[in-house]
C-alpha positions in Angstrom: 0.0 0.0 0.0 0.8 3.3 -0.7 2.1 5.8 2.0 -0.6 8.3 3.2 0.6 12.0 4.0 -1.3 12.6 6.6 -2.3 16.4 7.2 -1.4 18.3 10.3 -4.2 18.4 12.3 -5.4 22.4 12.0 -4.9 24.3 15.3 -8.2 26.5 14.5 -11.4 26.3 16.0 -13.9 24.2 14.8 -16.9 25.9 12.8 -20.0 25.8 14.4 -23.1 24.0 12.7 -25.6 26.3 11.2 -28.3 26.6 12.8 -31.4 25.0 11.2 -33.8 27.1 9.7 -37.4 26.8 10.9 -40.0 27.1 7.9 -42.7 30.4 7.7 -40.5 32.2 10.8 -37.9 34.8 9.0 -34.6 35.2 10.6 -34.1 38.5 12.2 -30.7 40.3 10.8 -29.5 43.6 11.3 -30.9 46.4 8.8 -28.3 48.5 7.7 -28.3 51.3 5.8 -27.3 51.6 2.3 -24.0 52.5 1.3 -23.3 54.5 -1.4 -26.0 55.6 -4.0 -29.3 56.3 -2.3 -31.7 54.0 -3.6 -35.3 54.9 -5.4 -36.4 57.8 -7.2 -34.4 61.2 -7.1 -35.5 63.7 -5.1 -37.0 66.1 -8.1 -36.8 69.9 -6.6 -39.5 72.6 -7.2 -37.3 75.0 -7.8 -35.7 73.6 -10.9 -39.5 73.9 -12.2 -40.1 77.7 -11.3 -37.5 78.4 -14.0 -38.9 80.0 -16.8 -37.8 77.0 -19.4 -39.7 74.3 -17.3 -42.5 76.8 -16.6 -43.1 76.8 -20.5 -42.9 73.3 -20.3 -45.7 72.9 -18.2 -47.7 75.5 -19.9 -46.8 73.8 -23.4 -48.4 70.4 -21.4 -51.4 72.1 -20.2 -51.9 73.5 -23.3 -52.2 70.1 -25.1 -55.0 68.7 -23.2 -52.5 66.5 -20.4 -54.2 65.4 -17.5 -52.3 66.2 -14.0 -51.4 62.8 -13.9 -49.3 62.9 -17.2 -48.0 66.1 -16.5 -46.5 64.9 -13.1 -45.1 61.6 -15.2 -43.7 63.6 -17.7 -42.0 65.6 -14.6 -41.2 62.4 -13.0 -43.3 63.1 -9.7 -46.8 61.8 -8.3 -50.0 64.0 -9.4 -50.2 64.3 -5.6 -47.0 66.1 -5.6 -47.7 68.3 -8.6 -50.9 69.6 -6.5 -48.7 70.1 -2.9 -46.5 72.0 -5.7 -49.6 73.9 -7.6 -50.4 74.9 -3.9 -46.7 76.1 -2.7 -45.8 78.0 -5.8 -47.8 80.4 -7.3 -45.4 80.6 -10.7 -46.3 76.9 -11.3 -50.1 77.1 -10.3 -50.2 80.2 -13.2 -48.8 78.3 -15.8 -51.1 74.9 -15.0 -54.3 77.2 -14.6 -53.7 79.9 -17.7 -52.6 76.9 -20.1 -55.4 75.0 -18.9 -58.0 77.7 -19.3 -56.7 78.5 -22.6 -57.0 74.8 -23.8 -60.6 74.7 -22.9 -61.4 78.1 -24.7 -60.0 76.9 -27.8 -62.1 73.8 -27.3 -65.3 75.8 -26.8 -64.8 77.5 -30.2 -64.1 74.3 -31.6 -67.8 73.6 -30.4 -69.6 76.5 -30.8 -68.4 76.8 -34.8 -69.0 72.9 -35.0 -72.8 73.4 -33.7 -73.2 76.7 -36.0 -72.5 75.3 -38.9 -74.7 72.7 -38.6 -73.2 69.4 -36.9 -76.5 68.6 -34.7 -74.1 66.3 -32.2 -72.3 69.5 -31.4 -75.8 71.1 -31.2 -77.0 68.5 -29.0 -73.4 68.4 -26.6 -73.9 71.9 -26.5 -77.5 72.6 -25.6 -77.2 69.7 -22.7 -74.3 70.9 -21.3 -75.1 74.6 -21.2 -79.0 74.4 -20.8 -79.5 71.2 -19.2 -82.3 72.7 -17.5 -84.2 72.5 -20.7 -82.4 70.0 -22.7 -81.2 66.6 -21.3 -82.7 63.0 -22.2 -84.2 62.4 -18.8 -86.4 64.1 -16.9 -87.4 63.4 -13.5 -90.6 65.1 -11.9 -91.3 63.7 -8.2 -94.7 62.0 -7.5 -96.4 61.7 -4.0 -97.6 58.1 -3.4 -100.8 57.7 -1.1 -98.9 57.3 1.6 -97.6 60.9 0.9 -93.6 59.6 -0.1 -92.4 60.9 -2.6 -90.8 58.6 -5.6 -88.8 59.9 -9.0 -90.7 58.8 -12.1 -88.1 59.0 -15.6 -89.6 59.7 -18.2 -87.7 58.6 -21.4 -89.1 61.5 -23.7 -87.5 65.2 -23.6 -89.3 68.3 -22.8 -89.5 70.7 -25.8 -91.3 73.4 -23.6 -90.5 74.3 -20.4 -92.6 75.4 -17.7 -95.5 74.5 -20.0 -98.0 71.7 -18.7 -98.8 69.3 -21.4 -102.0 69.9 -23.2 -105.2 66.9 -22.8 -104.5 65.5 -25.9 -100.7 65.1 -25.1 -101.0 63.7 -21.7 -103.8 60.8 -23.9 -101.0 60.1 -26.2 -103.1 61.3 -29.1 
């Protein structure tokens, strides 16, 4: 048989076993903090968007019809941040509120020479959002019961007159 070198025995400690891990109970380690880079999103500053360039930004996103909530993406921020901002700084809440008000001017001419020149769904948009007093596809009239509650009846045609009771032959369907 072959001669065997046998290793010096090591003069260290022994290693201890690990200790078994019990199943649905995490192990409680030490948090520390990250070193470095900090982690997550940037902190984006307000000031950086009371300059004049990202102010015409904003304006320039208002302008096109962007909700808040694409605004603040395109910013990189939540919408609830862009309001706390539109609150804090009156340069920002300008430019959101005057591009905003513009966009919906320019809209409301759209409409108005739509329904003038004759397109009857701009007619219709327009008379039920501006006189929906007089012109909307429901109307609801209450009605006392005997037992003197009262109830909404709908009914499904719309009233051409207002403030004009329906003739005897009408109310006969005749």
């Amino acid at each position: 048989m072959a001669n065997k070198k046998q290793s010096p025995k090591s003069t260290s400690t022994p290693r201890a076993k690990p200790k078994p891990k019990s199943k649905g109970i995490p192990e409680e380690t030490p948090i520390e903090k990250p070193k470095g880079k900090p982690r997550g999103k940037p902190k984006i500053d307000i000031s950086q968007w009371e300059q004049d360039n990202n102010l015409i930004l904003l304006s320039g996103w208002a302008k096109q019809g962007l909700s808040m909530q694409e605004i603040a993406h395109n910013i990189g921020i939540s919408r609830r941040t862009l309001y706390n901002w539109q609150d804090q700084s009156e340069p920002i809440r300008k430019a959101l509120e005057q591009s905003r008000e513009l966009a919906d001017i320019v809209v409301e001419n759209a409409l108005f020479t739509s329904a003038i020149t004759g397109n009857v769904l701009a007619q219709i948009f327009w008379l039920k959002n501006r006189r929906p007093q007089y012109w909307r596809d429901k109307v609801v009239q209450e009605v006392e019961t005997d037992n003197n509650q009262e109830c909404g009846v709908v009914l499904l045609a719309p009233r051409l007159e207002p403030n004009k009771p329906p003739s005897e032959s009408e109310e006969q369907g005749q």
